[in-house]
C-alpha positions in Angstrom: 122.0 -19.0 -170.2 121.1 -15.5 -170.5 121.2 -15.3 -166.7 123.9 -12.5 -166.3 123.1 -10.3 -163.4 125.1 -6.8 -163.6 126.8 -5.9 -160.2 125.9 -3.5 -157.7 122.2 -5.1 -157.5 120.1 -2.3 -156.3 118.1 -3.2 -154.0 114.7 -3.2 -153.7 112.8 -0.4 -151.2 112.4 -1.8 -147.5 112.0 -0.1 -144.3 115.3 0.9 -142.3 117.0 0.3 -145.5 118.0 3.8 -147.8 119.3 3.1 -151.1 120.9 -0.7 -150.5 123.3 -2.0 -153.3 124.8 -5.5 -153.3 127.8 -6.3 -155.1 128.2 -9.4 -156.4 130.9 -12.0 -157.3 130.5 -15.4 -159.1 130.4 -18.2 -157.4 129.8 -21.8 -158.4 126.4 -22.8 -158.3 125.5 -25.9 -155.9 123.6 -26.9 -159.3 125.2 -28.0 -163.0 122.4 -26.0 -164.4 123.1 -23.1 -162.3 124.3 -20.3 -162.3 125.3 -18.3 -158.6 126.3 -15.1 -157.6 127.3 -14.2 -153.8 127.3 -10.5 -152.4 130.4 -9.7 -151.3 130.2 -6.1 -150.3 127.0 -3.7 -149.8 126.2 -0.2 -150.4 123.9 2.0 -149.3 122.9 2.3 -145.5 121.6 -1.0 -144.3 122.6 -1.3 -140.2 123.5 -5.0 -138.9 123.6 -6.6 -142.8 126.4 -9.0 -143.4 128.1 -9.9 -146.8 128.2 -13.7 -147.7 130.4 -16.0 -145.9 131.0 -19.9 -145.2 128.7 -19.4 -141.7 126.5 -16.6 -143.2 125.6 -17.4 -146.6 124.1 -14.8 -149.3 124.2 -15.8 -152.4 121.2 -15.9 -155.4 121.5 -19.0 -157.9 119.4 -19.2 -161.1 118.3 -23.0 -162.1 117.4 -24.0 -165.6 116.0 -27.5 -166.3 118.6 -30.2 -167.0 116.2 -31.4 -169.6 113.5 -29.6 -171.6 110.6 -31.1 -172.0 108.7 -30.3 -175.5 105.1 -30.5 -176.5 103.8 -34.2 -177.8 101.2 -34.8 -181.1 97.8 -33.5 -181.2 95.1 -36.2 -180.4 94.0 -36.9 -184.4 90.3 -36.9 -183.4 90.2 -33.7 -181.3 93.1 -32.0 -182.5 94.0 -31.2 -178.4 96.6 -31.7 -177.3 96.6 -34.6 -174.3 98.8 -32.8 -171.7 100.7 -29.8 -171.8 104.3 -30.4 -170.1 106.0 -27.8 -168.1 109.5 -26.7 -168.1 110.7 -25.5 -164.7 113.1 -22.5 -163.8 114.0 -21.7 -160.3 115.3 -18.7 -158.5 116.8 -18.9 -154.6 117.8 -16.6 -152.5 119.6 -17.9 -149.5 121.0 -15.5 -146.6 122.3 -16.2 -143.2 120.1 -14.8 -140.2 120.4 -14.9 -136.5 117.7 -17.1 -134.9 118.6 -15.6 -131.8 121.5 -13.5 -130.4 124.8 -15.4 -129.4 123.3 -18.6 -131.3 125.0 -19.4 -134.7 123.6 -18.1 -138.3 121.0 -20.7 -139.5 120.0 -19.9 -143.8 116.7 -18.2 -144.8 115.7 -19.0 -148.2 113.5 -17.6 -151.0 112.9 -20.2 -153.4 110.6 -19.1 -156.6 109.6 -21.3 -159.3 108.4 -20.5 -162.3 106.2 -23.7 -164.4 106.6 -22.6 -168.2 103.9 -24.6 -170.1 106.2 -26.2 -173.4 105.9 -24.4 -176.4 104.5 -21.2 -175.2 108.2 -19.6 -175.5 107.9 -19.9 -179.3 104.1 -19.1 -179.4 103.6 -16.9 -176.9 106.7 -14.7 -175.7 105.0 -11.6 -175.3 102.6 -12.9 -172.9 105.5 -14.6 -171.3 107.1 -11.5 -171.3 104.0 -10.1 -169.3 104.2 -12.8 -166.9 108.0 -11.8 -165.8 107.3 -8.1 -166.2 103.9 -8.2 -163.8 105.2 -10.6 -161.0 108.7 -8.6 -160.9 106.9 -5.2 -160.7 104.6 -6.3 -157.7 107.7 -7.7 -155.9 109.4 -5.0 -156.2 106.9 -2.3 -155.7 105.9 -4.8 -152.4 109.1 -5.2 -151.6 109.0 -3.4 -148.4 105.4 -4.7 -147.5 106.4 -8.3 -147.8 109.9 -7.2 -145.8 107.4 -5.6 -142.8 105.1 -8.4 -142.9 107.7 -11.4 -142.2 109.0 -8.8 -139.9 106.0 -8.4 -137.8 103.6 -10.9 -139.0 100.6 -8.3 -139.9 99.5 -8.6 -143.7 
């Protein structure tokens, strides 16, 4: 897999946080088709944030399929095809949080999938490309508004 994250991360802009880095170690992946990464040390000032850790976890795991699936014939009438099959990747995030002070750590997770319609990676890259370039950009750029708004609950 070309999965190969570089270590520090940088971190993404949130409020609080000024310039966060997340160094990273690999780990094995709780999934044959993954690939994991845990932080084990962080940069940058970022008050109260803990590295990964049996009771605390913090780790991000990319998932490929187990088995692609590939485009079928063409109707011979309409020349359409009948379905269109996807092939599905799958990023999580998993940290540790405090539900409450003095209880034990309990895991918040960020799970994103991403449903690649078969065949478009040989027809279409560069709109795939677009795909992965657009949704990354907005979560970064709205990195710190999606951070405030599980914080406080305004949108």
């Amino acid at each position: 897999m070309s999965w190969s994250p570089t270590t520090p991360i940088t971190g993404a802009a949130q409020t609080g946080f000024v310039t966060p880095t997340y160094t990273i170690v690999a780990d094995v992946a709780p999934d044959v088709n993954g690939k994991q990464h845990a932080v084990s040390a962080l940069g940058g000032t970022q008050a109260g944030v803990t590295v990964h850790s049996v009771s605390s976890p913090f780790t991000v795991t990319f998932v490929r399929p187990k088995t692609f699936k590939v485009l079928g014939k063409t109707n011979p009438v309409t020349g359409l095809l009948p379905s269109v099959p996807k092939n599905q990747y799958k990023i999580i995030v998993r940290k540790g949080v405090l539900p409450l002070a003095g209880q034990p750590y309990s895991t918040a997770v960020i799970t994103m999938n991403f449903d690649i319609p078969a065949g478009s990676d040989v027809a279409d890259a560069a709109n795939l490309r677009a795909l992965f370039s657009a949704a990354i950009g907005a979560l970064s750029q709205q990195s710190a508004g999606i951070g405030d708004t599980v914080v406080s609950g305004i949108a």
